[in-house]
N, C-alpha and C positions, 0 to 999 in steps of 0.2 A: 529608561527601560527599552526607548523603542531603538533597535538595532534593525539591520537589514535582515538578521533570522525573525525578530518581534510583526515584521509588515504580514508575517500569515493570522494574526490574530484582528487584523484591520477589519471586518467587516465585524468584530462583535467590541472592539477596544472603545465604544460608549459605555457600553454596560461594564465592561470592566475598571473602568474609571471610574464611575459609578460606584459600585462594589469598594472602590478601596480607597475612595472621598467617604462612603459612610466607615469604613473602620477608621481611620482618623479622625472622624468625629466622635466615635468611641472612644477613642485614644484621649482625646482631650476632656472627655466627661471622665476618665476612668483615674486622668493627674488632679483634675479637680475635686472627685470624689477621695483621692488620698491628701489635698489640703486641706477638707473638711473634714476627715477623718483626724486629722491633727489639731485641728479647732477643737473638737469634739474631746478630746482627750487632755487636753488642755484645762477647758472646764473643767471635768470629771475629776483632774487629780488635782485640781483648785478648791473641791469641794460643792460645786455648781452643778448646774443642771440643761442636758442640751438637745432637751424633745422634738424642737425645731429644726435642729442641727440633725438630728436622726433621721427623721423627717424626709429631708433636705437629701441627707444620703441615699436614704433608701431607693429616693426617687430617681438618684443621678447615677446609681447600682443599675436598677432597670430600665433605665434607659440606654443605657453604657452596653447591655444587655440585647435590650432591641434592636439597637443598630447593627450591632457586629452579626445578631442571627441574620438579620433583613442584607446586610452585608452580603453572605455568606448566598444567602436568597439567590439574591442577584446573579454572582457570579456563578453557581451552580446553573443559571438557566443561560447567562450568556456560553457556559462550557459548552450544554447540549443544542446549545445554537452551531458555535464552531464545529462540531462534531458533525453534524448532518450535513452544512455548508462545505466541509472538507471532504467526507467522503462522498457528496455528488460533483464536486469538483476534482477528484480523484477519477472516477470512474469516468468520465465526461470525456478529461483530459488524454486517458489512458485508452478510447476510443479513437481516437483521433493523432493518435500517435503514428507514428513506423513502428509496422510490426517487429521490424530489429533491432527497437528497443528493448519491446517485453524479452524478444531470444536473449539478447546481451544481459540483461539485470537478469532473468529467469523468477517464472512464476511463485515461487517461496518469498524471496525476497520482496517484490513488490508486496505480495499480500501480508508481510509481515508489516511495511509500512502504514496498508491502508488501516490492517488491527492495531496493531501493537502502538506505532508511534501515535495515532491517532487518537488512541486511546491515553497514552499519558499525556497528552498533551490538556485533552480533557480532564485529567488528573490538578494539573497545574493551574489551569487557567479556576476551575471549580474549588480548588482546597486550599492553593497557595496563594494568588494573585490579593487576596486580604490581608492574610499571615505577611505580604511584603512590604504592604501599604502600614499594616502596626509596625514590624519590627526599624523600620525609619521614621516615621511620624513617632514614634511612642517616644525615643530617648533623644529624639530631639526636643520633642516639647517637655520634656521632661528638665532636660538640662539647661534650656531659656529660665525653665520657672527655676531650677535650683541657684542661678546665676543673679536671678531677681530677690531673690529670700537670702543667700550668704555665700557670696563670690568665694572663700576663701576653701569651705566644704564641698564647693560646686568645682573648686580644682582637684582636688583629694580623689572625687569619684573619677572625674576625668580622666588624672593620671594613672588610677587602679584600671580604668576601661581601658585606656589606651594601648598599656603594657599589653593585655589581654590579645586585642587588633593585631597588634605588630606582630605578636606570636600564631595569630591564627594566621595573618598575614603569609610570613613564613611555610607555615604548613601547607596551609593552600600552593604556595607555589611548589610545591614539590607533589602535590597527588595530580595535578594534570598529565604528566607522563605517564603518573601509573593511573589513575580513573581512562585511559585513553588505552591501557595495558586488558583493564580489568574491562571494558567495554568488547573489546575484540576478541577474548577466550569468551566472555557470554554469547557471542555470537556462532562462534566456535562451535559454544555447548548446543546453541538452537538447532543451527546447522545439522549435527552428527544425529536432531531427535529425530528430523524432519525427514533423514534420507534413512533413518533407521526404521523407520512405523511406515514410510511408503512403499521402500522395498522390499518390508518382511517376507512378499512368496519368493523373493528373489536368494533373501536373506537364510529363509530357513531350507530351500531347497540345496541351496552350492555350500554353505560355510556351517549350516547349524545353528548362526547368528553370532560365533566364535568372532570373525574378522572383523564384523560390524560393529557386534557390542565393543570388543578392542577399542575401536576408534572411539565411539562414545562414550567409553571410560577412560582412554585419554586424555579427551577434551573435559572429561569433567576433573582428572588429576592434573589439566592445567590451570584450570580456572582455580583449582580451591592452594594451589602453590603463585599463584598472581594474588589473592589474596592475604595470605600470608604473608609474603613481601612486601603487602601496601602496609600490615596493617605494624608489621616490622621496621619501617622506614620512614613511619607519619605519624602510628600512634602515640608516640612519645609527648612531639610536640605537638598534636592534638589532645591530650589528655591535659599538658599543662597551659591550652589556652583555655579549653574549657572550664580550668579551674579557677582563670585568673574571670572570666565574664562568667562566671555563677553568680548570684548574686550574694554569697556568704561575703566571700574577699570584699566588696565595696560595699556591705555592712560593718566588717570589722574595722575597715577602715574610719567609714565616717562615727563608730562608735567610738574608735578610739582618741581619735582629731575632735571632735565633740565634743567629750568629757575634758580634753585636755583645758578648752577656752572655756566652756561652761564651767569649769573650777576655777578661772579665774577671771569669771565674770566679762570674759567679753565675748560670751554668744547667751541668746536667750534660751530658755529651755522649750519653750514652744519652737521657735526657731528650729535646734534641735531636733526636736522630734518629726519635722515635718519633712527636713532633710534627708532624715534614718531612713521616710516612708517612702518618698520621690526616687531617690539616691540608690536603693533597692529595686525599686520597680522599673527603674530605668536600665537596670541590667538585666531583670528577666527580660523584659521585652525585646533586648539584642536574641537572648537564644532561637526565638525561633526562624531567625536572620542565618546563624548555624547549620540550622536544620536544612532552611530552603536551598543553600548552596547546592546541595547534591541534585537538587529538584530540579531547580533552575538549568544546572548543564546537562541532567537529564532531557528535558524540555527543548534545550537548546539545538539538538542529538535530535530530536524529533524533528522538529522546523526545520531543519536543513536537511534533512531525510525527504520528507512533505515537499519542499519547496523544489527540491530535487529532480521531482517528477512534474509538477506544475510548472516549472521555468524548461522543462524537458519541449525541443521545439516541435509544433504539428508539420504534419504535410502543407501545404500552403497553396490556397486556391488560386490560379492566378486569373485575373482581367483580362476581358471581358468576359462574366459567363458564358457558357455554352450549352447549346440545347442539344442530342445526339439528333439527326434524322435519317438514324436506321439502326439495323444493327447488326450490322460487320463491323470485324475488331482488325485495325491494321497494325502491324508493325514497320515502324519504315527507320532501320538504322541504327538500329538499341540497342545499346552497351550499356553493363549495368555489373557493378561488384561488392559481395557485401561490404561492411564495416569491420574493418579490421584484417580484411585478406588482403593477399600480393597480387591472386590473379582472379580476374574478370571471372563473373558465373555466366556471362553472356556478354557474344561479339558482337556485334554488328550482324542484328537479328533481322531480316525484311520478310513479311509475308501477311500475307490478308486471308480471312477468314469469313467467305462469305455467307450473308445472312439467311438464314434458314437451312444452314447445311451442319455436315460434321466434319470437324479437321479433329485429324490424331497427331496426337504429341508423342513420339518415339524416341528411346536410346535408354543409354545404359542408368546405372542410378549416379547421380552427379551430373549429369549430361547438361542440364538447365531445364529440364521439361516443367518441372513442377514452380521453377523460378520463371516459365513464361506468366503459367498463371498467374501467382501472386501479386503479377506485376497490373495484371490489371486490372484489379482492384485498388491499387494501391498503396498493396503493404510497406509496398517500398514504389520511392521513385525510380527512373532510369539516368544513368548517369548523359545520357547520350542519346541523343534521336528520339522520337514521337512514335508514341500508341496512342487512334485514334477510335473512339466507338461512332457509328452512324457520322460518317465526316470532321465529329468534337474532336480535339486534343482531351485526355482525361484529365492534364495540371487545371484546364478550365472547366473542370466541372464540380460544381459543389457536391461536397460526402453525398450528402442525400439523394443526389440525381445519381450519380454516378452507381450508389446499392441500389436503387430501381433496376437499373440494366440488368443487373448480374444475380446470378442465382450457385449457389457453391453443394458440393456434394463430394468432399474427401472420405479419405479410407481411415482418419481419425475422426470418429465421429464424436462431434461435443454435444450431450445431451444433459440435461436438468434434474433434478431431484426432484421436481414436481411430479403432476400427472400426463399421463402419457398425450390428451388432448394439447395439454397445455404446451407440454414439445413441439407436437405437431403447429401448432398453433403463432409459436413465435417469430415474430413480425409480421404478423399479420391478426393483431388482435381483435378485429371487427367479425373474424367471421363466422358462421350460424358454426353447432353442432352438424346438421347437415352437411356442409362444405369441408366441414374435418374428415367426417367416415368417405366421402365421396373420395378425398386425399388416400384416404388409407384405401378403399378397396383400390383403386387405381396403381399405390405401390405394394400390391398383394402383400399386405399387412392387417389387413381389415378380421379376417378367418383368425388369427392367431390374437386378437386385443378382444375380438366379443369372446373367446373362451375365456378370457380372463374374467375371475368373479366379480371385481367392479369395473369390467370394462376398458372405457377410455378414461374412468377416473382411477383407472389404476396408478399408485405411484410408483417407480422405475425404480428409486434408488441413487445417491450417489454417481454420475455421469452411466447411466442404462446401468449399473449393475445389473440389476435383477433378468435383463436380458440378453439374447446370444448378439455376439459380433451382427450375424445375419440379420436380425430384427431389427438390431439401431442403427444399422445401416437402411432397411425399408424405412423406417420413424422418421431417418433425416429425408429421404425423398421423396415420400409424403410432405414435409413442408417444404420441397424446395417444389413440389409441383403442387401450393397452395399460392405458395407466395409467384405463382407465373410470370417470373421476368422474362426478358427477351433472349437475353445471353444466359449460357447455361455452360457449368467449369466445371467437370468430373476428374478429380483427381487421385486414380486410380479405385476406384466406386469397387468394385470386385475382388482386391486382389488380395485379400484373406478368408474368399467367400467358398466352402464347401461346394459340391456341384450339385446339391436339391436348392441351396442358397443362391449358387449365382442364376439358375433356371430361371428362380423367382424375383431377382437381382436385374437381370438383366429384359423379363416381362415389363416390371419397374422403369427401368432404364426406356424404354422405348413411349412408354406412354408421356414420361415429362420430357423426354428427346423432341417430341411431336412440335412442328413449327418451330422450333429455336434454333440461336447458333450455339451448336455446341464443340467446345473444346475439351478434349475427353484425353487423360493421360493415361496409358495402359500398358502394364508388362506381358499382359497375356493378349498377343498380336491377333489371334482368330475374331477376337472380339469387336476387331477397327478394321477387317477385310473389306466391307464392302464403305469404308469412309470414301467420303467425295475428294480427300486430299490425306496422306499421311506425309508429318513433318518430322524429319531423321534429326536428331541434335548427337554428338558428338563433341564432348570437352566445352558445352558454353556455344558451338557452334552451329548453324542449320546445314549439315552434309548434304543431303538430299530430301526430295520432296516431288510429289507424285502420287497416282491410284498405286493400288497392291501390284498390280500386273506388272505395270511399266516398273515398278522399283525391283520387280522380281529379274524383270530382265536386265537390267543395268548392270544384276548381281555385286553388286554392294554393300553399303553397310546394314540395308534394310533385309537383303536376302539373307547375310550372315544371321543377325539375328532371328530370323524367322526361321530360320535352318536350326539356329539352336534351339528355340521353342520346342520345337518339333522332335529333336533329341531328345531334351527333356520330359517331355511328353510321353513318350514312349520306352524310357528308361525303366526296369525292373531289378530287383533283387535276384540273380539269381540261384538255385537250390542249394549250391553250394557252397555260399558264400559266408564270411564268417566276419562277425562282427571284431 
């Protein structure tokens, strides 16, 4: 069983050994209970008497009984071992990744693995990994003892089973293109549910849900004609293996081969009937070998899904640590392109960011501003050249030292479904009630959580539903000015904020600005006027770099856009204008 897919099951594969050592020991109480059942009957239609013999069963019944439940025990506790083991090795792993992982898979798909596969796999290991351990242990020991009691009836079954084998045989090899068929429209069908129920306002605003439902009804008239096809192309010769491993066919058979030698005297009638019982039960016991087929590459579809992401490689800390001591963030040389593009998101980037001031990241959208960021945190590595915090290289800084420095406050804000404290509150789980509101009134949030009827144990909803753009944007800077790191990354913090929102956005903005370096990305230029440094990017490139004034007079790429701002800005409808 163990394959290079089976090594995800390693840290629970005692227990499950376990688990399917005691169903084989069922197995063999359950062949011995039908040669005492033969004993038994033997007496009885001798005219005798076999209380002992009854006895004897009853006990090797419930034992046979015991095992398989305690069996069953087992493996259901080693599943919800694997289960928890998997998804904190999930979540762990998925930490510590390149953020252009999760972009490349996209957030559906992973979390379809951490559920879905996770969960059958839990399926497998809890309901089948016994059922696999009987359906082999049973008709092999089954077929020893019929080989030991009358070689001749112990071929009979064999050859009825065999035929059976070689026909499921056959069939099997023809549903792996289509079970591989049928796996890809189910996905399909997931697929068209997942983009249909998330973009419903999208969905019922532009189409009616006419276009979308389409697609979703597509995929489900692919999936049920992938179907059809399997069941057109396989069931045949799946219907006639089944019929040949039922256990009637290698009944009829050994009754017929039975009576033939038992009429002439050379097989015993005990003999006979013990054959009938073993000879039968050794073909039910293949069925549920049948059944687990589909389990099994089910299963199999899981662990290489699973493994997928856990063999998926981290960021890598290199030798020797590094401690920052300070906290200006350099760039010196950095070229850096995503995965799967032709051309660089940034050239050969150099500039420094001195500690306790503000640099602005300017240019168009594409420009690279929002990819200096991420860069130093380490979403991604640099293909080229060194970003240094307080004199560190960041490849030598462990995850943990490296999130102390920095402190994040984008215009997608991700918030929780908990309560609003508990937002605020994340990463930094130590701190009083006290130190929360002190957070909030600071990112003038405070006024708007105590009108709420429970407060700060209000709960938000599903990522802030319950609140405006404006509010989950104060909520994240409230903890980003709890959690007080040194470097501070605003990546455009304002720029869907109303103007009573950004007044109170930008009050916000200045309190956790206080003593950090901040690097702040922003489309609306009035806001980074008086920055100690603005950084111009153009196409991946630093064009220019400079206070407001000196860039104004170069009249370049910083005047142009600030010239358009300003356009903008002051653009109206006017009275005659017609839509």
């Amino acid at each position: 069983m163990k394959t290079n897919h089976w090594r995800i099951i390693d840290p629970v594969r005692g227990r499950i050994r376990l688990a399917m050592s005691l169903s084989v020991a069922a197995s063999v109480l359950t062949v011995a209970g039908l040669l005492l059942t033969a004993h038994i009957l033997k007496h009885l239609l001798d005219g005798g008497t076999a209380w002992g013999e009854a006895a004897a069963l009853v006990a090797l019944t419930l034992a046979a009984w015991g095992l398989r439940a305690q069996s069953f025990r087992v493996s259901h506790l080693a599943a919800f071992r694997l289960e928890e083991i998997l998804r904190e090795r999930l979540a762990d792993h998925l930490a510590r990744v390149p953020l252009g992982y999760l972009h490349d898979h996209g957030a559906p798909a992973l979390t379809k693995i951490m559920q879905d596969d996770v969960r059958d796999l839990h399926s497998f290991v809890a309901d089948s990994t016994p059922l696999y351990a009987r359906s082999y242990a049973a008709p092999l020991i089954s077929l020893v003892v019929l080989y030991l009691i009358d070689w001749r009836l112990a071929l009979v079954a064999t050859a009825v089973l065999a035929v059976g084998l070689v026909l499921f045989g056959i069939m099997m090899s023809q549903v792996g293109p289509a079970h591989a068929a049928y796996n890809a429209a189910r996905e399909q069908v997931n697929t068209a549910v997942i983009e249909y129920v998330q973009a419903m306002p999208v969905v019922r605003t532009f189409d009616g849900g006419a276009a979308s439902f389409g697609r979703y009804q597509r995929a489900l008239d692919h999936y049920r004609d992938v179907l059809i096809g399997w069941y057109a192309d396989v069931g045949v010769q799946a219907r006639g293996a089944l019929v040949l491993l039922n256990p009637v066919p290698t009944l009829l058979a050994l009754a017929w081969c039975g009576l033939y030698w038992w009429q002439a005297d050379a097989l015993p009638f005990p003999v006979w009937l013990a054959v009938l019982l073993i000879g039968t039960g050794m073909a039910d016991a293949l069925m549920p070998y049948i059944a687990l087929i589909h389990l099994i590459d089910k299963a199999k579809i899981s662990a290489e899904r699973i493994l997928s992401i856990l063999d998926a490689p981290v960021l890598p800390v290199h030798e020797p640590p590094h401690t920052p001591a300070g906290a200006d963030v350099v760039f010196a040389h950095v070229s850096f392109r995503y995965p799967g593009r032709s051309e660089n998101a940034l050239t050969d980037i150099s500039f420094t960011a001195p500690a306790g001031s503000l640099t602005a990241l300017v240019g168009g959208s594409g420009a690279g501003k929002s990819t200096v960021a991420r860069l130093i945190p380490r979403f991604w590595d640099a293909d080229s050249g060194h970003i240094r915090i307080g004199g560190a290289d960041i490849r030598h800084l462990p995850p943990e030292t490296l999130m102390a420095q920095v402190a994040f406050v984008f215009q997608d804000n991700i918030l929780f479904s908990g309560s609003i404290a508990d937002n605020i509150r994340l990463g930094s789980p130590a701190v009083t009630d006290a130190e929360v509101e002190a957070a909030a009134r600071a990112a003038q949030i405070h006024d708007t959580v105590a009108a709420l009827p429970d407060g700060y144990q209000t709960r938000i909803g599903e990522r802030g539903a319950t609140l405006s753009g404006g509010q989950q944007q104060r909520l994240t800077i409230a903890r980003a000015i709890l959690q007080n790191r040194p470097i501070l990354i605003l990546d455009e913090a304002t720029a869907f904020a109303d103007a009573e929102n950004e007044a109170l956005l930008m009050q916000a903005l200045r309190e956790l600005m206080r003593g950090k370096t901040v690097l702040m990305i922003a489309h609306r230029l009035p806001t980074i006027r008086d920055a100690a440094q603005i950084l111009v990017f153009k196409r991946g490139r630093l064009v220019e770099s400079g206070r407001h004034d000196s860039l104004m007079a170069q009249n370049g790429r910083y005047a142009r856009l600030w010239r358009a701002g300003e356009q903008a800005r002051d653009w109206r409808i006017s009275p005659g204008q017609r839509a």
